[in-house]
N, C-alpha and C positions, 0 to 999 in steps of 0.2 A: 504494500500500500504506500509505505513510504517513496518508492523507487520512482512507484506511478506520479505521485504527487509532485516529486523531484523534476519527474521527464517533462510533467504537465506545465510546470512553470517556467523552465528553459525553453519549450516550444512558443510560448506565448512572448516572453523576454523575444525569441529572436523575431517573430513574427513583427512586435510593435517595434522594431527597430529597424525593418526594412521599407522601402518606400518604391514598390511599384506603381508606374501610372495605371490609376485607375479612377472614377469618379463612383464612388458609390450610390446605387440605388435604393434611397431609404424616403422619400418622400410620399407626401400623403396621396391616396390611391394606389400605390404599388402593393401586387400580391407575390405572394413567397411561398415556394412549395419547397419542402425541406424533409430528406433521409440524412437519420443518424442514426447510429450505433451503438454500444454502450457492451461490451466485452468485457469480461472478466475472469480469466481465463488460471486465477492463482488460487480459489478458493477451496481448498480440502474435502468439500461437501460437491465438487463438478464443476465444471464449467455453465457460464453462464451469459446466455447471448440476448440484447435488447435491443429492438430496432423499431424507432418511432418514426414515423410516416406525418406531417403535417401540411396542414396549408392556411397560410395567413394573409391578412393586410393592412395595411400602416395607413393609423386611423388618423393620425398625424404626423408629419415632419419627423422623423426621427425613432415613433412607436408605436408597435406592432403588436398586434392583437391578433394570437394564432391559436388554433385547433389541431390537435396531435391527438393521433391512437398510437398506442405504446403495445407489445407483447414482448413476452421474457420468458426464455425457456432455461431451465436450469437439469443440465441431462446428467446423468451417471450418479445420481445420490441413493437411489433404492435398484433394486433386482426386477425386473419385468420392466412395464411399462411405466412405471409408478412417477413419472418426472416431472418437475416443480414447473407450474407455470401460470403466469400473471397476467392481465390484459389491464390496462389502462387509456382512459377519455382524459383528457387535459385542456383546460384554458390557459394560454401562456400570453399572458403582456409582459413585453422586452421595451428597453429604452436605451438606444443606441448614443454613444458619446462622438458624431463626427468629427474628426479634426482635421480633413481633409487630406489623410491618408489613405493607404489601401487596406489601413488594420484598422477595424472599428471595434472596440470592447462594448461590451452591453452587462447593461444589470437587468433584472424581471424577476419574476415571481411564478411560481404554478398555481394554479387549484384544480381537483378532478377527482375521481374515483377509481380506485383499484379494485379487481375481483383477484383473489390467488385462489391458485386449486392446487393442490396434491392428493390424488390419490381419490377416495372421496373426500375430503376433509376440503371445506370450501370459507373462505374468509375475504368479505368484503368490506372497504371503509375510505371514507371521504380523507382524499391528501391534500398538502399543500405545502410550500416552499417556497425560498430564494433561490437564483440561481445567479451564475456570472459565468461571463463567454468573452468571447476575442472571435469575428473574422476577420478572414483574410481574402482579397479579395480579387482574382484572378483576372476580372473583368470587371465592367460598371456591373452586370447584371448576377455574377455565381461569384459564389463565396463558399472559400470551407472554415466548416467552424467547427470550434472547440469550446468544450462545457462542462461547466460541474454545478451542478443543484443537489441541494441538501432538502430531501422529502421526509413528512412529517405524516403519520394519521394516528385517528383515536383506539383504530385497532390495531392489532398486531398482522399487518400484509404484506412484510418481506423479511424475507428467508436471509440469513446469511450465516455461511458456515455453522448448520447444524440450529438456528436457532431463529425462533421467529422475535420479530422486532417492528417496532411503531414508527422509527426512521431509517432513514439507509441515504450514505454519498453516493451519488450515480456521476458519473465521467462519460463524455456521450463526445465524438468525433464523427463530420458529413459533410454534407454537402447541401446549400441553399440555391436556389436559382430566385432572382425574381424579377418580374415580367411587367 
């Protein structure tokens, strides 16, 4: 965890240090369709793969009001088919910092619902969080980004090595385009 967290913020460090030309697209009426990922590939209890699909639009200058479904499969913790897995709806408002570079950091917040299943055992509950990101931006219109949000719920709906838990760090690496 530490390692990641390490690698997370030298990627960002050189990121906000380079200056390609590019003019970001973050003004109001622009929509953004965005795949991200979220790997975790260290944990004791299996491997564990998250990949959120969204699509948003920037309700103002600068921030973006997006809809994301999230699924999470967590394979190799029990014998058969018994493997952990998560589906999440999310409302995400980001607020972008331009400074008219090609590296735009953002802060925003989640809220949404998680259902986890293992097995039969089924556990559902309302999340929510901060989060903070950096793109980087290949062109005016895609960008890859980098993330970490810290999720919150009143139940217990994520799994992490062997133990269920009310929050959990998710680190989430992709791709935005927007149109």
């Amino acid at each position: 965890m530490k390692k990641l967290v390490i690698s997370l913020a030298g990627l960002m460090t050189l990121l906000i240090g380079s200056h390609v030309i590019a003019d970001p697209t973050l003004q109001k009426g622009t929509k953004d369709l965005s795949l991200v990922g979220s790997p975790d590939f260290t944990g004791p209890s299996g491997d564990t793969l998250s990949l959120d699909i969204g699509f948003g639009l920037f309700v103002r200058d600068n921030f973006i009001v997006r809809g994301t479904l999230s699924h999470a499969v967590q394979e190799d913790i029990a014998p058969g088919n018994a493997d952990y897995r998560a589906t999440e709806y999310n409302l995400v408002g980001e607020y972008h910092f331009d400074f008219g570079w090609s590296t735009v950091p953002y802060i925003g917040a989640d809220l949404g619902w998680r259902r986890s299943k293992f097995g039969s055992i089924r556990e559902d509950g309302f999340i929510y969080g901060p989060r903070l990101g950096i793109k980087y931006f290949l062109d005016d219109n895609i960008a890859i980004d980098v993330s970490i949000s810290y999720k919150f719920s009143g139940n217990d709906v994520f799994v992490s090595d062997f133990e269920i838990e009310n929050k959990k760090i998710l680190f989430g690496f992709g791709l935005r385009y927007m149109f």
